[in-house]
C-alpha positions as CSV (number, residue, x, y, z in Angstrom):
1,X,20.0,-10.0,-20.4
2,X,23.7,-11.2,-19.5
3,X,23.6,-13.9,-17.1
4,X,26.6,-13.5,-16.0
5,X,26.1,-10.6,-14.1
6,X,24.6,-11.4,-10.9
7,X,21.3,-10.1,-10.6
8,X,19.9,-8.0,-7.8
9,X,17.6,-9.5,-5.2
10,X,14.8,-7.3,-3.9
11,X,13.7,-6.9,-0.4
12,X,9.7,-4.8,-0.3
13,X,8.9,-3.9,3.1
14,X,6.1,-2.5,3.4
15,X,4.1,-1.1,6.6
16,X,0.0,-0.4,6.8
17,X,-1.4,2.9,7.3
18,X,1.9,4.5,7.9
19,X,1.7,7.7,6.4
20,X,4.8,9.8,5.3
21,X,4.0,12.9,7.9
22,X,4.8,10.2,10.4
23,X,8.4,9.4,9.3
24,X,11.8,10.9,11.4
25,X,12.9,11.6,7.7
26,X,10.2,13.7,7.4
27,X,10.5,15.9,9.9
28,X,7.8,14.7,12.6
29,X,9.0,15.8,15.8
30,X,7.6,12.8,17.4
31,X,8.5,10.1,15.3
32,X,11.3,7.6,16.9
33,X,12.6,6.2,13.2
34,X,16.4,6.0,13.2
35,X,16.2,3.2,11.0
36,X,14.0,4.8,8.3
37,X,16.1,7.9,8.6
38,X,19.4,5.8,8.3
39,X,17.6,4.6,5.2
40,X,16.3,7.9,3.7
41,X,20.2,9.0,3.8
42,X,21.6,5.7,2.3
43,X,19.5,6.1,-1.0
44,X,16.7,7.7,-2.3
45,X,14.0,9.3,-1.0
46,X,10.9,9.6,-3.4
47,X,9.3,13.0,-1.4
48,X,6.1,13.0,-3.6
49,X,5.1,9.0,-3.2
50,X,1.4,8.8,-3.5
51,X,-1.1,5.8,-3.2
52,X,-3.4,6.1,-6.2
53,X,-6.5,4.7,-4.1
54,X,-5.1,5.2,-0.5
55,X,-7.2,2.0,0.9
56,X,-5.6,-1.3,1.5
57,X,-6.7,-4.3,-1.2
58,X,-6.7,-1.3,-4.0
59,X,-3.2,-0.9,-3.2
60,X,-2.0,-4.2,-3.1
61,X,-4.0,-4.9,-6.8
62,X,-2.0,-1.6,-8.4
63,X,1.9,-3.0,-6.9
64,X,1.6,-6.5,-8.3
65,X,-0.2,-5.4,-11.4
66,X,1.2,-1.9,-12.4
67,X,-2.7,-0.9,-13.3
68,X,-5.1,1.4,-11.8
69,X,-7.9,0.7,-10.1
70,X,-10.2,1.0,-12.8
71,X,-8.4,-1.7,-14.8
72,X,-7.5,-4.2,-12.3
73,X,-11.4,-4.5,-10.9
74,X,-10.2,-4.3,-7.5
75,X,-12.6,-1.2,-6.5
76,X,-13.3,-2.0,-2.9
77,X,-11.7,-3.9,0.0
78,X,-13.0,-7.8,0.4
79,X,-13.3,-8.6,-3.5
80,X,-11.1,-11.0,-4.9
81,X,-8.4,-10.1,-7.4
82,X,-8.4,-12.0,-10.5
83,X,-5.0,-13.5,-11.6
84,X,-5.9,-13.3,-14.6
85,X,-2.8,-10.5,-15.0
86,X,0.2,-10.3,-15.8
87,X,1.6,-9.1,-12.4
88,X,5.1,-8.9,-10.6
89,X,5.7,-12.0,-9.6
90,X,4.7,-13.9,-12.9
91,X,7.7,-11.8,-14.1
92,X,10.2,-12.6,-11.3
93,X,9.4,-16.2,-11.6
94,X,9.4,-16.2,-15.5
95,X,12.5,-14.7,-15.1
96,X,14.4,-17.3,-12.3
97,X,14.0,-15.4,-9.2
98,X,13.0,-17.1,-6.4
99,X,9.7,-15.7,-5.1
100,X,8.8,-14.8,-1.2
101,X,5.6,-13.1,0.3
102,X,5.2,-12.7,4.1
103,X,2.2,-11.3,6.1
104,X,-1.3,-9.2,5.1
105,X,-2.3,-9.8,1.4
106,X,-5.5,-9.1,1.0
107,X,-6.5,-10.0,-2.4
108,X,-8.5,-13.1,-1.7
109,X,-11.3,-12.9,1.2
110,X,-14.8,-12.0,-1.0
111,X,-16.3,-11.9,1.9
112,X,-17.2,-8.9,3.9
113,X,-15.9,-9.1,7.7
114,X,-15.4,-13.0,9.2
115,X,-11.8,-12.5,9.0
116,X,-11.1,-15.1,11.1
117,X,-12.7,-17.6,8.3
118,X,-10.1,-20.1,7.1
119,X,-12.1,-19.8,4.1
120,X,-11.2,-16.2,3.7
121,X,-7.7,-16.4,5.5
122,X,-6.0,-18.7,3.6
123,X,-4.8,-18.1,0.2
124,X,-4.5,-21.9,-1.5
125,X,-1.0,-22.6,-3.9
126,X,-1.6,-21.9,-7.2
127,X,-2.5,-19.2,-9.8
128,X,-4.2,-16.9,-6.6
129,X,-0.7,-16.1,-5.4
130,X,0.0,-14.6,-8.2
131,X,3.6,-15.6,-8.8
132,X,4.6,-15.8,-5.2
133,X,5.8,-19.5,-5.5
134,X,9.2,-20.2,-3.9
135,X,7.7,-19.2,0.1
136,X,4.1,-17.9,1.1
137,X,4.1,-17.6,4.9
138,X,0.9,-15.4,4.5
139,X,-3.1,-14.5,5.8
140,X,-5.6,-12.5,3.7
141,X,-6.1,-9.6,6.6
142,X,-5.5,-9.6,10.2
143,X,-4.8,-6.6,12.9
144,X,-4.9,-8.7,16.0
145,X,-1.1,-8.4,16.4
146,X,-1.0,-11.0,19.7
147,X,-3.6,-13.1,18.3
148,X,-2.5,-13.8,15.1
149,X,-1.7,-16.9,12.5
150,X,-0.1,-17.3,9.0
151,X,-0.8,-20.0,6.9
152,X,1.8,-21.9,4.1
153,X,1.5,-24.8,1.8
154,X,-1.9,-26.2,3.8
155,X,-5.1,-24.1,5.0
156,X,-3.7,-25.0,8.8
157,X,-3.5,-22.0,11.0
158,X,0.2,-21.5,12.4
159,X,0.2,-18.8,15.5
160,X,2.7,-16.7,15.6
161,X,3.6,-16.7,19.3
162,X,4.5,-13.5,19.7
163,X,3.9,-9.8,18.3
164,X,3.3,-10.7,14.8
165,X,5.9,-7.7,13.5
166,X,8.3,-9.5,15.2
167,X,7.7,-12.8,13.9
168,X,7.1,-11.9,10.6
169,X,10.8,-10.2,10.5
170,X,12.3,-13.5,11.7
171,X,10.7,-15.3,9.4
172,X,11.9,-13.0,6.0
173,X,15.3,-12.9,8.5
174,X,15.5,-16.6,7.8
175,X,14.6,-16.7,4.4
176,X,17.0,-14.5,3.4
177,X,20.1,-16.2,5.8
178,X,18.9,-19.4,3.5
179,X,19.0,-17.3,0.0
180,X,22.5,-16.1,1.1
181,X,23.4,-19.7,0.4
182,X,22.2,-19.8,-2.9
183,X,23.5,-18.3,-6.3
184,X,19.7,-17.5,-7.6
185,X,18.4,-14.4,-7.0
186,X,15.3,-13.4,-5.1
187,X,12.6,-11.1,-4.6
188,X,11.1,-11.2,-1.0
189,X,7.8,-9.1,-0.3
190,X,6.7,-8.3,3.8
191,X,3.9,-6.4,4.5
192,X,3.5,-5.5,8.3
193,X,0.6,-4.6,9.9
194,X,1.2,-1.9,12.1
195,X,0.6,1.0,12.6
196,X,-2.7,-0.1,11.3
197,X,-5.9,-0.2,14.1
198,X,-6.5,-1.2,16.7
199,X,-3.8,0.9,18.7
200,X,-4.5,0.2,22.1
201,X,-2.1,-1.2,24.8
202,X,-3.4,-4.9,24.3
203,X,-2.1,-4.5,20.6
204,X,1.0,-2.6,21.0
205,X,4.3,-4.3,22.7
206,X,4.5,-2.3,26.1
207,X,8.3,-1.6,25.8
208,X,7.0,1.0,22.9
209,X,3.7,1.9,24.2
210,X,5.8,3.2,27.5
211,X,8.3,5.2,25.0
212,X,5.2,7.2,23.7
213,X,3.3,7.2,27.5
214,X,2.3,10.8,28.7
215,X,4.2,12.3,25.3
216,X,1.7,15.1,24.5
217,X,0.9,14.2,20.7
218,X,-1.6,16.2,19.2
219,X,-3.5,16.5,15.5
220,X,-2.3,18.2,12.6
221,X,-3.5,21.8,12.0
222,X,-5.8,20.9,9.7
223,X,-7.8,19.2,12.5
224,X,-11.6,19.7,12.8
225,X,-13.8,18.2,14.9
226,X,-16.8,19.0,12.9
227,X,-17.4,15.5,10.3
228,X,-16.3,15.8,7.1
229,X,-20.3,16.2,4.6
230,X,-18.1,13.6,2.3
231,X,-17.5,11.1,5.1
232,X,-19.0,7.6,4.6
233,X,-19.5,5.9,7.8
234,X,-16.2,4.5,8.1
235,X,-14.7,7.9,7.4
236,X,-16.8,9.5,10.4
237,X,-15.4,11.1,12.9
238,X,-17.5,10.3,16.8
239,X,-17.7,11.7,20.0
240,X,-15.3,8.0,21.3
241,X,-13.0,8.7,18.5
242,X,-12.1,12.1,19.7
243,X,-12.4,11.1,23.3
244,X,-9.4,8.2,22.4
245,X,-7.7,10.9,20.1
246,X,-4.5,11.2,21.6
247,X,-4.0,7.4,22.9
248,X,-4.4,6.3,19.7
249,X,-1.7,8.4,17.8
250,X,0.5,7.1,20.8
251,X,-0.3,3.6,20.1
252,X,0.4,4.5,16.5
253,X,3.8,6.4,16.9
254,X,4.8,3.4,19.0
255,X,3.9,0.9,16.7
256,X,5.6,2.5,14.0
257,X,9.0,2.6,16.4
258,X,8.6,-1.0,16.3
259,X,8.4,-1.1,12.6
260,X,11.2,0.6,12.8
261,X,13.3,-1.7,14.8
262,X,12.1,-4.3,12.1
263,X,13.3,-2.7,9.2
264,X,16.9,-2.5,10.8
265,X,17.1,-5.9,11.9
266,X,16.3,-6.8,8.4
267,X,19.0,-4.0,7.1
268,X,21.4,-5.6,9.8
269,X,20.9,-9.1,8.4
270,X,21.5,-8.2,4.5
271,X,24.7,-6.5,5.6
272,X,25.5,-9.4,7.6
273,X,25.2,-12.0,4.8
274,X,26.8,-10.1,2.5
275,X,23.7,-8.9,0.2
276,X,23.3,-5.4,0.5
277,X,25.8,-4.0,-1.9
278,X,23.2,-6.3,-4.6
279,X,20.3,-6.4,-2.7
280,X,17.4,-3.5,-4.0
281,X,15.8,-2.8,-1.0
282,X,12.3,-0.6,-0.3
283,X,10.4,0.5,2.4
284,X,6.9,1.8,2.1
285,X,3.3,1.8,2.7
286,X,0.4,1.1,1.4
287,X,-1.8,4.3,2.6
288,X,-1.8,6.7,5.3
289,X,-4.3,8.0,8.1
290,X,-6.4,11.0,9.0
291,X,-6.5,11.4,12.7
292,X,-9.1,13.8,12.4
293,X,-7.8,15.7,9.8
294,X,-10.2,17.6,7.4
295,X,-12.7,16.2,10.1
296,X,-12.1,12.2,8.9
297,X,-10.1,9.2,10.1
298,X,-9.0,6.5,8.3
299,X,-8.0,7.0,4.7
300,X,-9.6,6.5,0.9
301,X,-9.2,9.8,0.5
302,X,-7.4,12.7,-1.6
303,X,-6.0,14.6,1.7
304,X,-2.2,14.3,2.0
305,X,-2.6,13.0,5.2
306,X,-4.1,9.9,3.7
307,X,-2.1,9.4,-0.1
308,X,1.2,10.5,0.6
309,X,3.4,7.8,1.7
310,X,7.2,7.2,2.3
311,X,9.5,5.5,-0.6
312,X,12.7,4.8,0.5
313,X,14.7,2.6,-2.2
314,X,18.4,1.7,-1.7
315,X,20.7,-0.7,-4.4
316,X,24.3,0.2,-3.5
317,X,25.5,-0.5,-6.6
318,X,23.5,1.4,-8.9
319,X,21.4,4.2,-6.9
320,X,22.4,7.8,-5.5
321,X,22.7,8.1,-2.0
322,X,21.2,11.1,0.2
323,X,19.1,12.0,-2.4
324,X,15.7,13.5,-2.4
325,X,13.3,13.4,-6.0
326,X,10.1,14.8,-6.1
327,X,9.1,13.3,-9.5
328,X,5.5,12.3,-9.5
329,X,5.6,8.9,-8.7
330,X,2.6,6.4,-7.6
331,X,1.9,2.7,-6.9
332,X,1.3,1.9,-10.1
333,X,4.9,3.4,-11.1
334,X,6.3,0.8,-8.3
335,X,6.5,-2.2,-10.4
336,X,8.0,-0.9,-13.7
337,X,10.5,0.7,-12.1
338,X,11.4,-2.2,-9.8
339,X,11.7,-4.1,-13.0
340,X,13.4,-2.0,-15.0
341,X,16.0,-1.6,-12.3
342,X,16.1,-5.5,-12.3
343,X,16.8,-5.7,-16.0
344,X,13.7,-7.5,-16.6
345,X,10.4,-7.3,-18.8
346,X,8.1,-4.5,-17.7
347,X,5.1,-6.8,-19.3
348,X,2.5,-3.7,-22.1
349,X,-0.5,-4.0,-20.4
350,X,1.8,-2.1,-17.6
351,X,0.0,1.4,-16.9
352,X,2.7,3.2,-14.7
353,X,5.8,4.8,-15.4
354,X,9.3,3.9,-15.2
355,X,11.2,6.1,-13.1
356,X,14.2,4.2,-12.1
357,X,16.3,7.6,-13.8
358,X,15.7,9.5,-10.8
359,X,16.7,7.5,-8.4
360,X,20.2,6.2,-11.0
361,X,20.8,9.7,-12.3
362,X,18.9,11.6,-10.1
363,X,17.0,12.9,-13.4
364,X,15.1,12.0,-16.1
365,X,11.7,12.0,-18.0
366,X,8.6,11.4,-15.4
367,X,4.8,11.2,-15.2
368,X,3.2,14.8,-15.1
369,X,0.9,14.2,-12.5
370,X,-0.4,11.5,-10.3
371,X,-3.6,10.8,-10.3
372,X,-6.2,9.0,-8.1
373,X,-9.2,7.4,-7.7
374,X,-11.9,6.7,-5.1
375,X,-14.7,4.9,-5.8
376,X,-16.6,5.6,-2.7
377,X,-17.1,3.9,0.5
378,X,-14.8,0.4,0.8
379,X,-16.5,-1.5,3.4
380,X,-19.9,-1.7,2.0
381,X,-21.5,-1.2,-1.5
382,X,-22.3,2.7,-0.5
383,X,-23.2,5.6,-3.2
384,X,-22.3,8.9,-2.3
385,X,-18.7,9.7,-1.7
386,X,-16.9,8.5,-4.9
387,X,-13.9,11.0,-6.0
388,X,-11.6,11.5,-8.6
389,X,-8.0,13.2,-8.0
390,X,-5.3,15.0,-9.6
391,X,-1.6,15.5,-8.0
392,X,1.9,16.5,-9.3
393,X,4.7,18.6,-6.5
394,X,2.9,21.6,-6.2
395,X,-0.9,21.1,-6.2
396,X,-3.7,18.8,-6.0
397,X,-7.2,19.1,-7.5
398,X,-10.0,16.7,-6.6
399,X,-13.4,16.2,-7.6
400,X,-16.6,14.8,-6.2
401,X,-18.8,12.6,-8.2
402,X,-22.4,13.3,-5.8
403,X,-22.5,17.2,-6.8
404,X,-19.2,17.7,-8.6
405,X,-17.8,19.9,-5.9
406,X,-14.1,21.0,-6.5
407,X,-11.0,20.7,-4.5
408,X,-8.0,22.6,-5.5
409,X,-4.9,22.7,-2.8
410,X,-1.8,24.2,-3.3
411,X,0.5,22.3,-1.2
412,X,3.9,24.0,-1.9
413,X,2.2,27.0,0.5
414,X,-0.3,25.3,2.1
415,X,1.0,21.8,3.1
416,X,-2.2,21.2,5.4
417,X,-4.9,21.6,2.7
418,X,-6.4,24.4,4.7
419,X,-7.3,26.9,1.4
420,X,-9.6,25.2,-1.0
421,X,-8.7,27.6,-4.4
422,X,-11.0,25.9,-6.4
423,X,-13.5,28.9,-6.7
424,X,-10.8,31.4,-6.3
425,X,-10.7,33.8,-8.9
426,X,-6.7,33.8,-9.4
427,X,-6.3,30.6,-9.4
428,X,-9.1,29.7,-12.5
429,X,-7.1,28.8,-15.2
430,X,-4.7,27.1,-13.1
431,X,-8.3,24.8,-12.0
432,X,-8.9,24.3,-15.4
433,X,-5.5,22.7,-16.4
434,X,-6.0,20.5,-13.5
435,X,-9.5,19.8,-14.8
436,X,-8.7,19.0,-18.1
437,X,-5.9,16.7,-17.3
438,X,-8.1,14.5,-15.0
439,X,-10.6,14.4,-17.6
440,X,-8.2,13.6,-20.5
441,X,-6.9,10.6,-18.3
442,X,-10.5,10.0,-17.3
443,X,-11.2,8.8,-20.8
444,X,-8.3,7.0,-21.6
445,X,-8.4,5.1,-18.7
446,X,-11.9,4.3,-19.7
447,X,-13.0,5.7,-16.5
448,X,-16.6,6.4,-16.4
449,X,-16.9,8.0,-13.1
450,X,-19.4,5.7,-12.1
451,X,-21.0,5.1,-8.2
452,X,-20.0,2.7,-6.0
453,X,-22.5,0.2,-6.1
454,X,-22.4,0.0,-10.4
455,X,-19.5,-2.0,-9.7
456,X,-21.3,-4.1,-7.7
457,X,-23.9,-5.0,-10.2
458,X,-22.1,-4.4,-13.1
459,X,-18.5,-6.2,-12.6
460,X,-18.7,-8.7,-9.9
461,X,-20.4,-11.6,-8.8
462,X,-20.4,-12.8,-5.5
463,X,-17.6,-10.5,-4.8
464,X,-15.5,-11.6,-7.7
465,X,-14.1,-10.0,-10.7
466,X,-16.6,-11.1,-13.8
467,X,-16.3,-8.1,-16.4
468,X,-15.4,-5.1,-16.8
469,X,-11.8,-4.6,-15.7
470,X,-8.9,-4.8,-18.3
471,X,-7.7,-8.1,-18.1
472,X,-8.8,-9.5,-14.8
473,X,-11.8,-11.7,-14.8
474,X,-12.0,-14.5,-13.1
475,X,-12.3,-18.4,-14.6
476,X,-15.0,-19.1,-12.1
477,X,-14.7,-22.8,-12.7
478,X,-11.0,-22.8,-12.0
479,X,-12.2,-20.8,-9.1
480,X,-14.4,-22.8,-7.8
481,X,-12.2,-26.1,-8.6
482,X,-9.5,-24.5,-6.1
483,X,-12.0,-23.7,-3.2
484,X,-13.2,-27.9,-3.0
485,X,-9.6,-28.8,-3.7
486,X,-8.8,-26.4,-0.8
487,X,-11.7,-25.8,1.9
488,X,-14.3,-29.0,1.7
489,X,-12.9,-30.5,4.6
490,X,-11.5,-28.5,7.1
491,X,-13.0,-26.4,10.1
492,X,-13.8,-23.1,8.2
493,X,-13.4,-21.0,11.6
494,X,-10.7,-20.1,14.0
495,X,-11.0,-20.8,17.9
């Protein structure tokens, strides 16, 4: 690499639950996101962005690791990720950038609910924040927007005093005023909250609850209010979810306004410090939401509603602007393509793809399909709903593991997923391509297909990562070293 080029600095925003039907840019008639849209037309917009396991700490795993879920052990919500991988920012730091995370990372907590637990909240220095050295201002998992903490260098609670969007922006806002001043480059990482649940007026700001007040925001066609049979309990639609139905989607379209008015204050202050002509800068999210689509809320699921998410990616210097790609493109793709943009090491054990081309050149080689995993139900250690999934720009083809029912969508024509082909007679060989190239990746991922709760007896140990994933078991003795360096004298519980 030449040193003396200045390298670019990367700014990854990223929102929770926000999924890309939501999005101005996308054409949602409801959606107030003149930022995002302002965004969309300065660079590139990656139409096809799908999240490989469309649930939260799965996500998280696949960015900072480049693997799939299979690999990186991380195969429900509330285990802890090993670091024990050669992930993002090892490479930043290895590679003198300064290193920022801000908000929700949820890679640490092994323990299922108790949030609120310092114990689970607080994410000690050292080898768990996986590369993230130079600023942590972060929690493990919150969604009490007014009643909310972060935590740095100690396992003391700091409340945010405010809507924690808000506060969160002002504090990447001042970390990147205070890189402005100096000549190394950074990386800086914010994940928001919203629009993630609750969505009620006690966790929305009122100025964008009353923008969205009265608006007459209904499901997508593909609505049903008949349960999903492949629901797990979290998944399930009830008679009070239906009855809140259209409060919530308000909450959520207002919340994601707000996100919006984040994402340009943080625009604003790269142009006014001089950094965005160098600056790479993203917006994202991790997953989507159902609202009642296919008869299921939530997300961990193959449904568009659920894995397609926005990408938005602008560096002035080097990217096209007002241009749309629809290369097949996934979270595990996000970090060598980041990196190769960056002119740095994408590290082998790397199992995306590098598609920096099509947002440079607008063209290039890509992956021929996407493909997905779901391991079944994320809250608990629950058998019955595991899936496996298949996507490229014109279909998507999904599996179940409990009967081996078949999904097969063509989304080009039918952007709701209302016509399951899979049993259609004119479409059978065009099933079996789909079949055969999830079960070709199937076995090189080493992908057995297995149920939900194999994991749990097979791969973890008190809800860490002992065997089985590539390159990701824990050092339980370094482990447990760090927890009575960390937690043995402090007040494990939030008032």
């Amino acid at each position: 690499m030449n040193r003396s080029i200045k390298r670019p600095n990367l700014v990854y925003l990223f929102a929770d639950q926000l999924r890309y039907q939501a999005c101005g840019f996308a054409g949602d008639s409801w959606a107030q996101t003149p930022n995002m849209d302002l965004l969309a037309s300065q660079g590139v917009n990656f139409t096809n962005a799908t999240s490989n396991t469309p649930v939260c700490s799965a996500y998280r795993a696949s960015l900072f690791t480049g693997k799939y879920q299979s690999s990186h052990g991380m195969v429900i919500n509330e285990l802890r990720l090993s670091p024990d991988h050669k992930c993002f920012g090892h490479i930043l730091t290895a590679n003198g950038y300064r290193t920022a995370y801000i908000g929700k990372w949820h890679l640490w907590a092994n323990e299922l609910g108790n949030h609120r637990a310092i114990r689970n909240g607080f994410v000690p220095p050292g080898p768990y924040r996986l590369g993230f050295d130079d600023y942590w201002a972060g929690y493990n998992f919150n969604h009490n927007s007014y009643d909310s903490y972060y935590f740095e260098e100690t396992a003391t609670p700091i409340p945010y005093n405010g809507y924690e969007a808000d506060i969160q922006t002002n504090l990447a806002i001042d970390y990147i005023r205070q890189s402005a001043k100096n000549s190394t480059p950074f990386a800086m990482f914010l994940s928001w909250g919203p629009p993630h649940d609750p969505w009620g007026l006690d966790n929305t700001p009122d100025e964008y609850w009353k923008m969205f007040e009265g608006v007459d925001i209904h499901p997508n066609p593909n609505f049903s209010s008949q349960p999903d049979p492949y629901s797990d309990n979290w998944a399930k639609i009830t008679p009070d979810y239906l009855n809140d139905l259209q409060n919530s989607m308000r909450g959520y379209y207002a919340q994601t306004t707000n996100i919006d008015w984040n994402l340009g204050r943080v625009m604003d202050c790269l142009e006014q410090v001089g950094l965005a002509e160098n600056t790479i800068l993203v917006f994202t999210s991790d997953h989507g939401e159902m609202f009642g689509s296919q008869g299921r809320r939530a997300k961990n699921i193959f449904y568009n509603e659920a894995c397609h998410v926005p990408f938005l990616l602008r560096h002035t210097k080097k990217t096209l602007s007002k241009h749309k790609t629809n290369v097949n493109f996934s979270t595990v793709d996000i970090m060598p393509t980041l990196l190769s943009m960056m002119d740095l090491p994408i590290p082998s054990t790397v199992e995306g793809s590098d598609v920096s081309s099509f947002a440079i050149q607008g063209s290039g080689v890509g992956p021929i399909a996407t493909f997905m995993q779901g391991m079944g139900a994320t809250a608990a250690w629950t058998d019955g709903t595991e899936w496996r999934g298949v996507k490229d720009n014109e279909f998507t083809f999904a599996v179940y593991r409990k009967n081996r029912q078949e999904f097969l969508f063509n989304n080009e024509d039918d952007p709701y997923q209302l016509k399951n082909l899979a049993e259609n007679p004119d479409y059978t060989n065009k099933a079996q391509l789909y079949r055969t190239l999830l079960g070709d990746w199937m076995n090189v991922q080493e992908d057995g297909f297995e149920a939900c709760s194999w994991y749990r007896n097979q791969w973890t140990k008190d809800r860490n990562i002992i065997r089985g994933a590539k390159g990701g078991c824990h050092n339980l003795e370094q482990l447990n070293e760090i927890i009575l360096t960390h937690f043995s004298n402090i007040d494990c519980v939030l008032p």
